[in-house]
C-alpha positions in Angstrom: -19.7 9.6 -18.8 -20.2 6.9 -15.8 -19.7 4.2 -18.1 -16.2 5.1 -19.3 -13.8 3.0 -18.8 -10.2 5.1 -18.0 -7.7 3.6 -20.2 -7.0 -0.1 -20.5 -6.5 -1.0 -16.5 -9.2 1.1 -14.8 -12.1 1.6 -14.3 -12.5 4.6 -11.9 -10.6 8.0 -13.1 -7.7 8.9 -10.6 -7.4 11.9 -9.0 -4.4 13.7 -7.7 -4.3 12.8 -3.9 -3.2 15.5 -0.9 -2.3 13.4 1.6 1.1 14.3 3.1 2.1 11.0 3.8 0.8 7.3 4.7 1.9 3.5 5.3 1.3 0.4 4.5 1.6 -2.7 5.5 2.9 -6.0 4.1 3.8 -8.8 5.6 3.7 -7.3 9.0 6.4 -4.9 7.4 5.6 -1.3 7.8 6.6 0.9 4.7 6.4 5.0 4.8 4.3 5.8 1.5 3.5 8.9 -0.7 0.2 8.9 -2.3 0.5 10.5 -5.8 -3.2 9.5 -6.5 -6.4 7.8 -5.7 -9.8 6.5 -6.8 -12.8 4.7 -6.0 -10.5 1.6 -6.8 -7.1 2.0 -6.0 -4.0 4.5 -5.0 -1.0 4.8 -6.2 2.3 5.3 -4.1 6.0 6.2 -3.9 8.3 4.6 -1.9 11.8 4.4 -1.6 12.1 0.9 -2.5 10.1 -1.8 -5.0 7.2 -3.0 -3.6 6.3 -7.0 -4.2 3.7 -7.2 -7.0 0.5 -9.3 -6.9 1.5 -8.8 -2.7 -1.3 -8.1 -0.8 -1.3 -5.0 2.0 -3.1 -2.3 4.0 -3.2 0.7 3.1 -3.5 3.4 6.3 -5.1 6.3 4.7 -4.6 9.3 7.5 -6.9 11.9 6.8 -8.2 15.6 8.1 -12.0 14.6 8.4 -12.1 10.3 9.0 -9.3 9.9 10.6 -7.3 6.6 10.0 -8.8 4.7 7.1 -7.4 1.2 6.4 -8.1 -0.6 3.5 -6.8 -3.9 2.2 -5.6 -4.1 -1.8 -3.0 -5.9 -3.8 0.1 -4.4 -5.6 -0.8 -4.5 -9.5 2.6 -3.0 -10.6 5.8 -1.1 -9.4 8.7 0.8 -11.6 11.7 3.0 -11.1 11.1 6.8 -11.0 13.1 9.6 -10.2 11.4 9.8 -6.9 11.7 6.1 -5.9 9.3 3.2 -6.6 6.1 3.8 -8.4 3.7 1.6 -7.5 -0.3 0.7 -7.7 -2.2 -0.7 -5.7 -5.9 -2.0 -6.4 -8.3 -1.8 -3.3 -10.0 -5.3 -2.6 -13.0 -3.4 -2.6 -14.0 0.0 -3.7 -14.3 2.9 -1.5 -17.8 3.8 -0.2 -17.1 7.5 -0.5 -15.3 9.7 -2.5 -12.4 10.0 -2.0 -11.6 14.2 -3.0 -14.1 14.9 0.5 -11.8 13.0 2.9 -8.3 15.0 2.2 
């Protein structure tokens, strides 16, 4: 099972993601983010408005047990939902931990 391949665009299985909330940041532009999921690889986010895709951005991860995590990644892809903007955003480089132990 650690060589499967999760669908056509990743490669790291997504898990559903508890933080309460988060930003990021794009072009010194701070946008308030909900976290829907995240891997090893990547996150992906509602907001209340499209995000720029193939724009590059922090994403501040605030969490319970390592505090403030920042981590660069470009925007792969955005659409409408009823919630917002759907977006997802691919980390530059993957996480070095787990991501279900930092919640």
């Amino acid at each position: 099972m650690h060589n499967v391949t999760y669908g056509y665009r990743r490669i790291c299985e997504r898990r559903p993601c508890f933080f309460a909330c988060g930003f990021i940041l794009l072009n010194k532009d701070t946008y308030s983010v909900g976290f829907e999921d995240i891997s090893l690889s990547g996150v992906g986010t509602i907001t209340n408005r499209p995000l720029p895709i193939n724009s590059y951005v922090t994403v501040a991860l605030n969490t319970k047990k390592k505090g403030l995590i920042l981590v660069d990644g470009k925007i792969c892809w955005s659409k409408r939902v009823d919630r917002g903007w759907r977006s997802g955003i691919v980390f530059n480089k993957k996480l070095s931990f787990e991501p279900a132990v930092i919640a």
